[in-house]
C-alpha positions as CSV (number, residue, x, y, z in Angstrom):
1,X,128.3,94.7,61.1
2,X,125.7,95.0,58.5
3,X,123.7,98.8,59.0
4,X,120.8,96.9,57.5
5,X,119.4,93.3,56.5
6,X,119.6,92.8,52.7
7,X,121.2,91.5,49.6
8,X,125.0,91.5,48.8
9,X,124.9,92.9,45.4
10,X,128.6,93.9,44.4
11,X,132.1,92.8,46.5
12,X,134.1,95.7,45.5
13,X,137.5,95.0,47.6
14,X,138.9,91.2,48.4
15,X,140.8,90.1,51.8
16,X,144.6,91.2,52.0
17,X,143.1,94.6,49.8
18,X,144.1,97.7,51.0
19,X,142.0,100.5,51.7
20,X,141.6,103.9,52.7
21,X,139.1,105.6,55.2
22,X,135.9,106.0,54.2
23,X,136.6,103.8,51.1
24,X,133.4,101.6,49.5
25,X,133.9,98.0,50.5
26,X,130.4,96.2,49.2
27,X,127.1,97.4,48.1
28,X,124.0,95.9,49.9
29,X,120.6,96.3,48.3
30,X,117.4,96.5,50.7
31,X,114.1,97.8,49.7
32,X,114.8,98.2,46.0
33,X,117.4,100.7,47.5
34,X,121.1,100.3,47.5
35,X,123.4,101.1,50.3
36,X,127.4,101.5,49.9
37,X,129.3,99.8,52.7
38,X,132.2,102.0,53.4
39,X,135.3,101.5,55.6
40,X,135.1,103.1,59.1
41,X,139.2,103.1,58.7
42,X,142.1,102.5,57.2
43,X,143.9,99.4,57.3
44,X,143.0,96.0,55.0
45,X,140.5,94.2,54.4
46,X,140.9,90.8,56.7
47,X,138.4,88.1,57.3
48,X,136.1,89.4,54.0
49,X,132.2,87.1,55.4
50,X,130.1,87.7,52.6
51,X,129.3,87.4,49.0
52,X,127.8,88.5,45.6
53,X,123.9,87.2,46.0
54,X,124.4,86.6,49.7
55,X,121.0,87.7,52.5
56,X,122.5,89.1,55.2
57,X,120.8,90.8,58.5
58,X,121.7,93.8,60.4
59,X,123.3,91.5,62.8
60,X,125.7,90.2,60.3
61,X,129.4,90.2,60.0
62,X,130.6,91.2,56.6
63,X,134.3,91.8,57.0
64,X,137.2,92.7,59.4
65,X,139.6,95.3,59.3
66,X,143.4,94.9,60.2
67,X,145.2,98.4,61.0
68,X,148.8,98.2,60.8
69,X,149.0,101.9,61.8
70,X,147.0,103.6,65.1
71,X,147.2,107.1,66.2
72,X,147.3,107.7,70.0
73,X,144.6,109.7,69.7
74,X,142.2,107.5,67.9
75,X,143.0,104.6,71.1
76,X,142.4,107.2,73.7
77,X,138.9,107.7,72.3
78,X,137.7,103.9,72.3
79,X,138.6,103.8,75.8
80,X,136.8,107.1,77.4
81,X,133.5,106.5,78.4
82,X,133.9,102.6,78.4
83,X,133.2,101.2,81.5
84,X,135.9,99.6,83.8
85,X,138.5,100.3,80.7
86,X,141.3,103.1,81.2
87,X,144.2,104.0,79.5
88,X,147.7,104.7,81.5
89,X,150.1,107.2,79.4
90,X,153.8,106.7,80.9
């Protein structure tokens, strides 16, 4: 989701891209200030929502990610702490 509403001033990657954690994906503009969108993961970019010159708002979409490749580790943390979801190791 968007961390802010604002413009869409620069696409920098395009769906099927690959890309690395922590890489910049888009550049939003708010407040005369601009704001690098930058992937939470690795994995490729699926399912790319927004535009060059497109208003978004912080509820907004602006892409997906797709991750071929998970680490145990990373799955057992999105599931502590979530309610009525557990994770069985056999």
């Amino acid at each position: 989701m968007a961390p802010m509403a604002g413009l869409v001033v620069m696409v920098l990657l395009e769906n099927g891209a690959q890309m690395e954690e922590g890489q910049s994906i888009l550049v939003l503009e708010a407040m005369k200030m601009e704001h690098v969108v930058k992937s939470p993961r690795a994995g490729y970019v699926d399912g790319l929502q927004v535009a060059p010159c497109q208003q978004v708002f912080d509820t907004s979409v602006l892409f997906t990610i797709k991750v071929c490749r998970v680490k145990m580790e990373d799955w057992i943390g999105t599931f502590e702490g979530h309610k009525g979801c557990s994770l069985e190791l056999s």
